[in-house]
N, C-alpha and C positions, 0 to 999 in steps of 0.2 A: 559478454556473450558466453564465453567459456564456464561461467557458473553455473548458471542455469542449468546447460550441456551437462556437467560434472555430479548435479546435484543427487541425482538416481544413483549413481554410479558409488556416491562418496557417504553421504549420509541416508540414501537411501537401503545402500547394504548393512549400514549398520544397525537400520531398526531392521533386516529380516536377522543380521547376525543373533542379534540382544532375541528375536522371538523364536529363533532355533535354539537358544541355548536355554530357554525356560521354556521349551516345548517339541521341540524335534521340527521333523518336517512339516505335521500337522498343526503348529502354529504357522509356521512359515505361508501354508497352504489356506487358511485363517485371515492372513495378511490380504489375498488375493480377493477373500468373500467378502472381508471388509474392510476394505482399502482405507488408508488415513482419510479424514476431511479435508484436509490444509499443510504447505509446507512445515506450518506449526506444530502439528503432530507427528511430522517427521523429528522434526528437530527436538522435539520434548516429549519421548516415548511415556512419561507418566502423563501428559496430557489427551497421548492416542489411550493410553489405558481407561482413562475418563471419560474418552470422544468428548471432550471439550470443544465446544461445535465453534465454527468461524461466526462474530456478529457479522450480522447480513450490515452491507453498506450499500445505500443505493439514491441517485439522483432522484431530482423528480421526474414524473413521466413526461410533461410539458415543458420540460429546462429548453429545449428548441423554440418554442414560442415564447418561454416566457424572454428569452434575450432578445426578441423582435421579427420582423421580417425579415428573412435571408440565412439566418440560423440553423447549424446542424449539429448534433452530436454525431460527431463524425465514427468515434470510436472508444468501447467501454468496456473494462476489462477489469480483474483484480489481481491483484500482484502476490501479495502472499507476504510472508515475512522474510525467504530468501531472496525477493526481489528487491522488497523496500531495505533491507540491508545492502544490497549491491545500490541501490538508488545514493544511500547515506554513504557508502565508502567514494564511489565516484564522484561524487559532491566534496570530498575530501576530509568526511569528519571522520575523527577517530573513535576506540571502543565502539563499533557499529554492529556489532553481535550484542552486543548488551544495549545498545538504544533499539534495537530491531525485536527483541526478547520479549515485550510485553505487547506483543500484539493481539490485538483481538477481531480485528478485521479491516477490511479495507473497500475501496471503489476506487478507478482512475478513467476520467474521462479526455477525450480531445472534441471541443468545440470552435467550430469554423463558421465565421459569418461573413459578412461581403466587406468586400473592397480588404482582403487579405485578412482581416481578425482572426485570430488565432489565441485560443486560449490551453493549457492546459491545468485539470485540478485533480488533484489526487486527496481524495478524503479518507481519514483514517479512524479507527477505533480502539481505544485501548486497553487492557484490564484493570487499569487503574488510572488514576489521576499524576500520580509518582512519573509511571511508565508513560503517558502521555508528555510528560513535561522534558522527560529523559529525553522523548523521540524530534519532541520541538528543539531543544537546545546543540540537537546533533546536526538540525537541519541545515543551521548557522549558513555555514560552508556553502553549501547547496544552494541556498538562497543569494550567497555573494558571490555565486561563480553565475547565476542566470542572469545577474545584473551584469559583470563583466561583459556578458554576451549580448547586453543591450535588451533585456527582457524587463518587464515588469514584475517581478513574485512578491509575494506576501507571506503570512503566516497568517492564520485566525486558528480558534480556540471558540468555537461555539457552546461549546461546552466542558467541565472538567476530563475526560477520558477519550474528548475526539480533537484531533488535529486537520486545518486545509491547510494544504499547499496551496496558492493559485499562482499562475505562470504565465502573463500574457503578453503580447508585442506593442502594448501601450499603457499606461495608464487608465485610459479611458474603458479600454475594453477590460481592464482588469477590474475596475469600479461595476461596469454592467454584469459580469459574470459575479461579481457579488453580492450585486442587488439581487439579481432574479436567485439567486442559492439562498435570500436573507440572512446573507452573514455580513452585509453592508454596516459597519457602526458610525 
């Protein structure tokens, strides 16, 4: 909780520092008209130099119907790479600045269907296949503490440079949430 909070405060003064000092107030002022895209940009001021844009990540528009009658996407958001590093330290892996580092975009959803189904999936993007692989093997941890807790999660790899987390309260429903995303193998 306290990161998040921190984040403006702590790295966010250091990109207006680093754009006061190669330009006065009126980079500073610059900052304002054109705000970073993405935690990303915060964290990697040669990337804000770039505007290296966030890859858009997004569910499909029918993931409610396609998991059947009673289904909702209850709630859809993206995290960013200071989230998904706070996700991978909490989970307990280590070096989680550097698996968080090759981010390129994200989506995270919570689905709710009847009789208590409860899914969550966090789908990821990432500039490389390297940095995808990096982000998977940090998961580890995260993935062995949601079982402790009596969850169902996974890992897929749909692709070389995207990683899913899926997170659900059975098997079953973790199986259905993967079919209708066609990341079922």
């Amino acid at each position: 909780l306290k990161d998040p909070l921190l984040f403006p405060y702590t790295s966010g003064i250091q990109l207006a520092l680093g754009a006061f000092t190669n330009g006065g107030f009126e980079a500073v002022d610059g900052l304002f008209a054109t705000p970073p895209d993405s935690t990303e940009q915060v964290l990697h001021p040669e990337k804000f130099a770039t505007r290296e844009k966030p890859v858009e990540v997004a569910f499909p528009e029918d993931l409610a119907s396609r998991l059947g009658d009673g289904w909702k996407v209850s709630l859809q958001d993206t995290l960013g790479e200071v989230l998904l590093e706070v996700v991978l330290r909490d989970g307990g892996a280590s070096a989680t600045n550097d698996a968080a580092a090759g981010w390129g975009g994200d989506r995270v959803a919570l689905l709710e269907g009847p009789g208590g189904a409860k899914a969550v999936v966090m789908d990821t993007a990432w500039d490389t296949a390297d940095d995808a692989s990096e982000f998977e093997a940090a998961l580890g941890p995260t993935v062995d503490k949601l079982k402790g807790l009596g969850r169902s999660p996974t890992i897929l790899r749909p692709a070389e440079n995207r990683v899913v987390l899926v997170s659900a309260e059975s098997p079953d429903t973790l199986g259905r949430v993967a079919n209708a995303l066609g990341l079922a193998g």
